[in-house]
N, C-alpha and C positions, 0 to 999 in steps of 0.2 A: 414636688416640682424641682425639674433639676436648675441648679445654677445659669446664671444667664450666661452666654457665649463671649469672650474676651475678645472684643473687634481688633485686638492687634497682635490676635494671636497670630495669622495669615499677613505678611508681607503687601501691600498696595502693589495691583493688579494695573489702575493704574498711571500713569507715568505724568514727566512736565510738558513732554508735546501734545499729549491728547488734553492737557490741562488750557493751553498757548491756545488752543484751534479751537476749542470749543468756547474759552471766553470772547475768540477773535467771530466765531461766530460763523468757520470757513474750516470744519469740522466735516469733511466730504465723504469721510465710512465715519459717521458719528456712531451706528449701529452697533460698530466693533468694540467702540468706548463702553456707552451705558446698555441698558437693557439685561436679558439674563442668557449668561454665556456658560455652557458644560465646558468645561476647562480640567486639564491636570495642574493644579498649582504646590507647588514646592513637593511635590509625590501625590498628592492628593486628589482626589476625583470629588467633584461636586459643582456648585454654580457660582458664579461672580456675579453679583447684582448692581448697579450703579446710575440713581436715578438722580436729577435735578432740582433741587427744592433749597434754594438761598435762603429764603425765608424762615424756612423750619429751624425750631431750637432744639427736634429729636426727630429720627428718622430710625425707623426696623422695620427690616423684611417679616412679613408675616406669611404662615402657609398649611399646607397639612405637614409639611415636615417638623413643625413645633407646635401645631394644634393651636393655630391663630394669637399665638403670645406674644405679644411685642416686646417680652423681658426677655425671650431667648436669644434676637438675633439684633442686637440693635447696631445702626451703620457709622462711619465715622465722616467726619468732611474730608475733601479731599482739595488743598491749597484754600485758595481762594473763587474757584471757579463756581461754587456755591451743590458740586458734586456731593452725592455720600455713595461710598462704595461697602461693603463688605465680602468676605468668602465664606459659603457655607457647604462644608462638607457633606458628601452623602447624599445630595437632590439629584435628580435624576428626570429626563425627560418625560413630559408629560404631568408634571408638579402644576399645582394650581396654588396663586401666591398674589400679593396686594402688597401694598406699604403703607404702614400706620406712621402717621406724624401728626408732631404738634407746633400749631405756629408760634409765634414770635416770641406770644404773650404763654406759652405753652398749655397752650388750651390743645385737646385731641380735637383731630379733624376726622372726616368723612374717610373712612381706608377708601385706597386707589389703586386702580388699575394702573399698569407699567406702561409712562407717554410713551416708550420702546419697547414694549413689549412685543414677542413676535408667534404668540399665539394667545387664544382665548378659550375663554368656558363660551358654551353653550346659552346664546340668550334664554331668559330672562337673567340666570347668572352671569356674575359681572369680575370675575376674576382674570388675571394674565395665566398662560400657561407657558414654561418652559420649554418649549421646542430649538431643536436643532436649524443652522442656516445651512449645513452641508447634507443635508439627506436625501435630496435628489439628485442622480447620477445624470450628468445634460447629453444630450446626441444629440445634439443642434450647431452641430460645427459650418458645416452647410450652410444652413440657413442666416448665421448668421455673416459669412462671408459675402452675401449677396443681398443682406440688407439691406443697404442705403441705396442699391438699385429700387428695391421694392418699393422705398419710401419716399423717392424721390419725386419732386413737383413734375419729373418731366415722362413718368410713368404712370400708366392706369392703378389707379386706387379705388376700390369698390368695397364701403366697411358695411358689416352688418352687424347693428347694435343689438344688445343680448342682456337681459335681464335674465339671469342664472339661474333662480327658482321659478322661473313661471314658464322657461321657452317651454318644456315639455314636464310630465309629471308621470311617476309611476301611479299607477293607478287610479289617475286623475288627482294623488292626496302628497305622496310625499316627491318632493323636488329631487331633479338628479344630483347625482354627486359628481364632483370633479371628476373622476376616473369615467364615471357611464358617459359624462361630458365630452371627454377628451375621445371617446369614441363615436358618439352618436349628433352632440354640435360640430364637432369639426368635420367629420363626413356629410354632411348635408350642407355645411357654408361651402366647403369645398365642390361639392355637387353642383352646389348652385352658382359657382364662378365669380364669390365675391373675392376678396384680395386678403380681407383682412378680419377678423371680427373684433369687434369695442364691447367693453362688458361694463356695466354700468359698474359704480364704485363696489370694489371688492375688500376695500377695509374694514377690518368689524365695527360695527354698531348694534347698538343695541332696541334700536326699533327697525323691523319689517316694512312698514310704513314709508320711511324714509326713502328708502329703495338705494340705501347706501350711502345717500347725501350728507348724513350727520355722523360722520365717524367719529369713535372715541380710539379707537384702536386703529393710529395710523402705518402702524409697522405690522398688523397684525392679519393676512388674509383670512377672510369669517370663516370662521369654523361650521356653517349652514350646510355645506357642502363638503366637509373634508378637512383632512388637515394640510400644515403650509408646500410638505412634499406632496400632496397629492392638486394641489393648486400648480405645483413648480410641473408637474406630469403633463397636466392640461394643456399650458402653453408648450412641452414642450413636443404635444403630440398634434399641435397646430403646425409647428414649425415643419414638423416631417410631413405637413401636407402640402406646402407650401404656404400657408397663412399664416401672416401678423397678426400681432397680440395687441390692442391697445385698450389701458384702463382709462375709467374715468377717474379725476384727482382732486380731492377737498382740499385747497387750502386755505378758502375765502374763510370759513366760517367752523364753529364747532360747537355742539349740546351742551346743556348746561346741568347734564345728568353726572351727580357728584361722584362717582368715580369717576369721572372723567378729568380733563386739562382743567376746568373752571374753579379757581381761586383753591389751586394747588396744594401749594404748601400756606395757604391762609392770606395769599397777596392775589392782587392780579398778575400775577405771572405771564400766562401763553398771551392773556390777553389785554386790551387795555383797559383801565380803569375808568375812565370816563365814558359812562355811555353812549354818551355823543358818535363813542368812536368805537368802543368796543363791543354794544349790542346791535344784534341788526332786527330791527323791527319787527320787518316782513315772515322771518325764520323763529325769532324767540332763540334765537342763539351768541353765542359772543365769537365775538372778530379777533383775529391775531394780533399782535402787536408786532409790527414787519418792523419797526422800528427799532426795535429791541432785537444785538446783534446772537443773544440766545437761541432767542425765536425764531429769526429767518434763519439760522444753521439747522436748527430741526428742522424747519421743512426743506429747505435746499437738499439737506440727506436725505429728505423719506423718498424726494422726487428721483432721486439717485439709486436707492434703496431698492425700488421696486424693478428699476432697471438692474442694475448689477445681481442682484439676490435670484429674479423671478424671468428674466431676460425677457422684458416685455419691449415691445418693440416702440412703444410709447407712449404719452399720458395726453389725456383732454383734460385739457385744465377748464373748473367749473366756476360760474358764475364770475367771469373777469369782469364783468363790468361792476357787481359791485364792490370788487377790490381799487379799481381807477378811480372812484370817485367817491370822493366824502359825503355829498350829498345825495348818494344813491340811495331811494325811497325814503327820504327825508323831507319834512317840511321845514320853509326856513324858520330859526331859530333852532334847529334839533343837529345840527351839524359843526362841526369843527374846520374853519378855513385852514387851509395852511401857510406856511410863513411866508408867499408869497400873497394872501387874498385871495387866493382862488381855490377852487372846489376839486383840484387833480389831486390824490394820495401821490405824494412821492415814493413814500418809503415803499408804499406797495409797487409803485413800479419800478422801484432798487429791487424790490424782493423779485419778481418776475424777471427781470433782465439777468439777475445772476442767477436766477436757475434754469434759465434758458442758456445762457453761457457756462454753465457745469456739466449740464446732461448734453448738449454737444459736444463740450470740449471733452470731456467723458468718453461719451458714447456716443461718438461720430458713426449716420448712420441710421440714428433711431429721429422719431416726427416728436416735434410736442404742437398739440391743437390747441386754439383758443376760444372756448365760446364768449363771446363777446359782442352784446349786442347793438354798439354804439357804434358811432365812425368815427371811432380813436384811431387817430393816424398811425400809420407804420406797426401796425400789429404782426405783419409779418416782414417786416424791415428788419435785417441786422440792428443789433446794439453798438454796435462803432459806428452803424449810419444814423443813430438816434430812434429807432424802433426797439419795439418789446425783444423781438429775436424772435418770434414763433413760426414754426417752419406751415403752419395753415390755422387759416380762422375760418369759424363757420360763416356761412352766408345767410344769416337770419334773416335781413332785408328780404333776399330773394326768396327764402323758405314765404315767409308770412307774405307777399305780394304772389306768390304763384298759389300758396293755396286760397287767397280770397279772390284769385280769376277761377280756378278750376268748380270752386265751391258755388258761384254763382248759376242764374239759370241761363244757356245761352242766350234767351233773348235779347239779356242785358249785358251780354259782354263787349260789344262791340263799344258802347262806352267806357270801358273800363280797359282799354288795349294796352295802356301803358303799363298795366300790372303785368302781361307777360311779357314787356321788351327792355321797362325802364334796366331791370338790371343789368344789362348788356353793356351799360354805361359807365357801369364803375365793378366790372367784371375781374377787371386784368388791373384791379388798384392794391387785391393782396391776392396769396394762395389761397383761394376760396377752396373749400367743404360744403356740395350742399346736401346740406340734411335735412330731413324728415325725421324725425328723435322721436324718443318716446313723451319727449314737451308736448307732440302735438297728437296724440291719441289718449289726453287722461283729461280729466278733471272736466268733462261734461262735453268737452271737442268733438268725441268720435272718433269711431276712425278714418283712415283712410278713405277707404269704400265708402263710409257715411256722409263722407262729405263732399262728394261729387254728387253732382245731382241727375234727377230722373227717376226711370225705372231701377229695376235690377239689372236689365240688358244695359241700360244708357250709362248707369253706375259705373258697369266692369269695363265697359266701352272708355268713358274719361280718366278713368285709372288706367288700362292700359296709354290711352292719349299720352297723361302724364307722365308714365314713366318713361315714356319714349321721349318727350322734351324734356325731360331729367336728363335722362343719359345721353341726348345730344348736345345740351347746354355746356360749356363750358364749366370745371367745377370738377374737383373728385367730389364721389356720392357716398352717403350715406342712408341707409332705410333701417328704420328699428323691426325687428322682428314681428312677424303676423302680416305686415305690410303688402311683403313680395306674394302672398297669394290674396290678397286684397282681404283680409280680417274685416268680418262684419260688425263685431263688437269691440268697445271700444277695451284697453288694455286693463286686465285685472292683472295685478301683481300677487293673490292670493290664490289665482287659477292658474289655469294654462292654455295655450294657442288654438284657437278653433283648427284646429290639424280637422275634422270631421266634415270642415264645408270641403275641402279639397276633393271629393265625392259628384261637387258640381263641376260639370266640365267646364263653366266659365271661370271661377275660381281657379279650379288647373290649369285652366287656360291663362293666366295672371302670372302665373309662379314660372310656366316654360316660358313667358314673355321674357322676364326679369334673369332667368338661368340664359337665355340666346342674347337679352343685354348686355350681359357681365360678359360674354363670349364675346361680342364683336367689339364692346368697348375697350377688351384685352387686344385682341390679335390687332384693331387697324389704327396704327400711330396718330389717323389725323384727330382721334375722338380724344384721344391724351394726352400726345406729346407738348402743345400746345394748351392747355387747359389754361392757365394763368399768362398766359403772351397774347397779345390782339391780333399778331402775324397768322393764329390759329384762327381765326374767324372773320366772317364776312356776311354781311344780311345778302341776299337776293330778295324776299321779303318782306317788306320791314310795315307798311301802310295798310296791308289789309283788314282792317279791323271790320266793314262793313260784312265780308264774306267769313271773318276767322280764321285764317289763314295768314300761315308766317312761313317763312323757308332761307336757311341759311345756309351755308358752306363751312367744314371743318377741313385744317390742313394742318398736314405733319411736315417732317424733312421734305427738301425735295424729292421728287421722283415717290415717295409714298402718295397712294391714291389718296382722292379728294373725297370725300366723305356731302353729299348733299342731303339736309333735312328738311321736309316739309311737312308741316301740322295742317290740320282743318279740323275745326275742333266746333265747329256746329254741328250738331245732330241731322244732318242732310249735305247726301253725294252730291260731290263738286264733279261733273264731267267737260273734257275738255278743256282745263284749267291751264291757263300756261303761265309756266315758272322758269327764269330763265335759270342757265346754268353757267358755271365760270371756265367750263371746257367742251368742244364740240365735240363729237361722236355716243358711242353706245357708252349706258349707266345701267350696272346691274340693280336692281333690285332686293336689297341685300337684308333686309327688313321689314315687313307691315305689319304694324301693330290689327291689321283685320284680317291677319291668316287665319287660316282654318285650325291650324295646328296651336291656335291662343283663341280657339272659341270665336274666332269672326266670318265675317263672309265671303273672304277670299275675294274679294274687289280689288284689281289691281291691273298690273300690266304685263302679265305672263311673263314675269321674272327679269323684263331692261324696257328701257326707252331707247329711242336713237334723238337726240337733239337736230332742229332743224336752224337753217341760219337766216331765223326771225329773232328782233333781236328785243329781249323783258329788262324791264331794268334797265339796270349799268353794263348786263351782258350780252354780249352780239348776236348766242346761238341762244336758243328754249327748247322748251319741249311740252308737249299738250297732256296735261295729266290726269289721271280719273281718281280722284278725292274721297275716300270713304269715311262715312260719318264718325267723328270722333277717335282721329284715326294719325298715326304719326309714319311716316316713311322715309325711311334710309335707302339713297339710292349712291352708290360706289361706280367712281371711275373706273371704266372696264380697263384693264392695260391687255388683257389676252386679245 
């Protein structure tokens, strides 16, 4: 066995500012500092290693380059920051490697994956692997010059969420890889005229299951698909399509799988040590300690990380609501008040406010989303106006009241009208997101398709309905994949997309509905310009609840036409129906969700109305319309 390594043989890597930032906790390329970095130091080629563990009374890198010894490489501390670094000659990308330490009382712990690690072994293996952060060459200069156009509240956004091993599959068994990815998901998001695609959590983890939500590897994109250049390929062959990248982002919560963050270096470290506060029930996982200015600097960086590293155009940050509240899925006695008596996490919302105000101030330009399913004030309020800072929060309200009106039988909707209007109310109180996730196609739900009701005719008929009061509501959209062609079953993460009903022409007829949505929701300002302002909307309709019938009005700048939407969403043609409108003359007919060309019966008005000056509503002129069952119409201000 040879001699152990003299940790001071190599010069400290390094320095007293990366020491300053990282105890301060404002540490904004923390990546640069710890983690494992291919480096020439003092002539020499091999890797810097430099991970976190105060706690420990011995820390060494382990790996194949010493044949898992911990006598060969062991690390030194580095000040006070509670750092150990060393230099190891000779590794070389693609090294698979852990660190052995022992706590306080110098008892060995569990070896660990690198909390900065920016690659991984292959699940069920649980090693970091040494990968480069410059191995992808970017051509996204473009795109990203006209970013914050893209992502702007006052522009069409149309995401389509993507679970990366299950959208499609080679021979129904093995998932694509990044690179087939980058050719075969981005040409068909593109196809189909969404703006942006969302890919569920792309951190590694180490259960499939999870479907990414329990990351151990926050710096680490999974290795399931490719390695971190061939992940950096993907978005960067989005970009040259015109579509944004946006991940999903842990940082409410994390596994308690021991190479993981959980009781690190033998303390509670990442996390907090009272249960009360650091386990969350519901998950069987441990919560951060935001409180701890360590802690919130690791993830302020990784939120940073992913953007600078991977130029993703933005993060949905997950499970906000139970970072807000102490008592989130808690019974009383099982919770921690804070030092004011009440049940709000501060620290948590320090931690979110400054990493909203990093990745703007950053990277001005790119979205962060909030799912968050409370009416927590100002979620997307500035942090100088006393809000989170989040540039959009999902609309779960309206999510979960539109699908238990759709879901019902019509007989019994008419009681229940305020599920399709109430949100109209508190529409324009943030930048709403409304989504349709994959929340709502798993765990016994259904799908889409399943959950409208009727036949198979009446099914594809309320699903098109729906997505036509989707995309005229007010709200950028989101639909998870399988959706847009109306998925009969409900979402397997171990399979892949019924791609094979598309065969049915009502089905096809689903998918052209949703690729001519995303088209007319792009080209006509009044469907988006306004999406979050009330100056964008107006009921014409609003009381029909006996018939099923609602009809409003969208507007853009001025002189942009007027966008008119009218639903009937009972299973029986409304003929003669008069709807007023907010401008007198001809309205083309710019939409029906019962064309021929989406599987319907082409009922309609041979392509406009002329409004006569009889006066509905609050407006002076109407017009007599023919209502097809289950059925939404876009009718546009003629200006030719």
């Amino acid at each position: 066995m040879s001699p152990p390594a003299d940790p001071h043989r190599f010069s400290p890597v390094l320095g007293a500012l990366d020491e300053h930032l990282f105890a301060e906790g404002t540490h904004h390329r923390l990546w640069d500092a710890l983690g494992a970095h291919l480096i020439t130091h003092e002539g020499v080629d091999g890797v810097h290693f430099a991970v976190w563990a105060p706690n420990a009374s011995r820390v060494a890198v382990v790996g194949d380059f010493n044949h898992w010894n911990p006598d060969e490489h062991p690390m030194r501390p580095v000040g006070s920051t509670g750092v150990w670094e060393t230099f190891v000659p000779g590794v070389v990308e693609g090294t698979v490697y852990k660190y052995d330490l022992h706590d306080r009382d110098g008892h060995r712990l569990p070896q660990k994956a690198d909390p900065v690690g920016f690659g991984a072994e292959h699940p069920p293996a649980t090693g970091s692997v040494v990968r480069r952060l410059d191995a992808h060459h970017w051509q996204d200069d473009q795109w990203l010059a006209r970013r914050a156009e893209a992502n702007a509240v006052t522009s069409p956004i149309s995401v389509y969420e993507v679970h990366l091993g299950s959208w499609r599959r080679v021979d129904g068994v093995r998932p694509l890889s990044y690179l087939e990815l980058a050719s075969q998901l981005v040409d068909y998001v593109a196809d189909m005229g969404f703006t942006h695609i969302e890919v569920l959590p792309v951190s590694e983890h180490p259960f499939d299951g999870s479907w990414g939500y329990q990351p151990v590897g926050m710096y680490a994109p999974t290795i399931r698909y490719g390695t971190p250049a061939e992940f950096a390929a993907f978005v960067d062959a989005a970009h040259a399509r015109g579509l944004g990248v946006i991940a999903d982002w842990v940082p409410g919560h994390f596994p308690t799988d021991e190479h993981g963050l959980g009781r690190f270096d033998g303390t509670a470290l990442y996390e907090h040590l009272d249960p009360r506060q650091g386990f969350h029930p519901d998950w069987k996982t441990y919560i951060y300690n935001y409180g701890r200015p360590e802690v919130r600097g690791y993830l302020v960086a990784n939120a940073l990380y992913w953007i600078d590293q991977y130029h993703l155009d933005g993060l949905r940050v997950d499970a906000v609501a139970s970072m807000l509240y102490r008592d989130y899925s808690r019974a009383e006695g099982e919770w921690v008040p804070n030092r004011d008596g009440g049940r709000e996490n501060h620290e948590a919302i320090d931690f979110l406010r400054a990493t909203n105000v990093a990745v703007y101030g950053t990277h001005p330009g790119t979205a962060m989303t909030a799912e968050e399913s409370t009416s927590f004030p100002g979620v997307t309020r500035r942090v100088d106006h006393d809000g989170l800072g989040f540039g959009y929060k999902w609309n779960l309200g309206w999510m979960n009241d539109s699908l238990t009106y759709f879901s019902r039988d019509p007989v019994h909707r008419k009681y229940h009208h305020d599920d399709l209007t109430f949100g109209l109310s508190y529409a324009f109180s943030e930048n709403f997101v409304l989504p349709i996730s994959h929340d709502e196609v798993v765990h016994g739900k259904g799908s889409l398709y399943q959950r409208m009701h009727g036949s198979h005719a009446d099914k594809l008929g309320g699903l098109k309905a729906f997505f036509g009061y989707m995309w005229g509501h007010p709200g950028k959209k989101l639909l998870f994949m399988g959706q847009e062609f109306g998925q009969p079953a409900e979402w397997d993460h171990d399979g892949e997309l019924d791609w094979g009903v598309l065969h049915d022409p009502g089905h096809a007829g689903v998918q052209a509905l949703v690729r001519d949505l995303n088209r007319i929701y792009r080209e006509q300002p009044a469907l988006h310009r306004w999406d979050s302002d009330a100056r964008g909307f107006s009921w014409l309709l609003v009381d029909g609840a006996d018939d099923q019938v609602v009809a409003w009005t969208r507007r853009g700048e001025p002189g942009d036409p007027h966008v008119v939407v009218v639903l009937n969403l009972a299973p029986v043609e409304r003929t003669g129906y008069r709807v007023g409108f907010p401008v007198a003359g001809r309205w083309r007919e710019a939409l029906n969700t019962d064309s021929s060309a989406y599987g319907g019966g082409d009922r309609g008005h041979g392509g406009a109305v002329e409004t006569e000056s009889v006066p509905a509503a609050d407006e002076a002129q109407s017009a007599l319309l023919t209502l097809p069952p289950l059925s939404a119409i876009y009718f546009m201000e003629d200006h030719s």
